[in-house]
C-alpha positions in Angstrom: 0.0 0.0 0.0 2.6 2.8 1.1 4.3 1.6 -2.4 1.7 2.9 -4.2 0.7 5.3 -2.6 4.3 6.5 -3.7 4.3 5.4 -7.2 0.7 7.8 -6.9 3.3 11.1 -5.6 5.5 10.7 -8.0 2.5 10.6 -10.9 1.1 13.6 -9.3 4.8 15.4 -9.1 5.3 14.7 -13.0 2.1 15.8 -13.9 2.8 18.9 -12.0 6.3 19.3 -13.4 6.0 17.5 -16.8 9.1 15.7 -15.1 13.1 17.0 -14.0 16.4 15.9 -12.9 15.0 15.6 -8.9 12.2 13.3 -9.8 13.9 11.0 -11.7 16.6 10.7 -8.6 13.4 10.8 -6.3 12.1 7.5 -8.2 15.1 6.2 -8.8 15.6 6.2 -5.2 12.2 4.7 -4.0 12.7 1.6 -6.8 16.1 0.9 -5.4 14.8 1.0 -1.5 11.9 -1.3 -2.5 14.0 -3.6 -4.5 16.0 -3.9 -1.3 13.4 -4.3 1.3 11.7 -6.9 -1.0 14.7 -8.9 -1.1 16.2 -8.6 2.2 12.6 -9.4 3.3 10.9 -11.2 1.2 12.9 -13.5 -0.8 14.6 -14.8 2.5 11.1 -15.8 3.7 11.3 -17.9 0.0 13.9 -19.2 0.4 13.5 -20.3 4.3 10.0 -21.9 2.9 11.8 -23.6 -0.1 14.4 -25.5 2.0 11.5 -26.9 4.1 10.7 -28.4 0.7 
């Protein structure tokens, strides 16, 4: 939910700038901390599961 409530800012900001240098960085940014949290979170829960297996 807070992810796309996110993804939802950064629509709103484009629309609002037609897009710049700071928004890319700012979604850059928020991909790369969800990419991490997903896989420091998530995919270690997989994995755990998968060697129950």
């Amino acid at each position: 939910m807070i992810f796309m409530a996110e993804v939802a800012k950064l629509k709103k900001d484009y629309k609002e700038s037609g897009g710049n240098i700071l928004l890319i960085i700012n979604s850059n940014q928020m991909v790369i901390e969800w990419l991490t949290k997903h896989i420091s979170l998530m995919d270690k829960k997989i994995g755990v599961y998968a060697k129950t297996l």
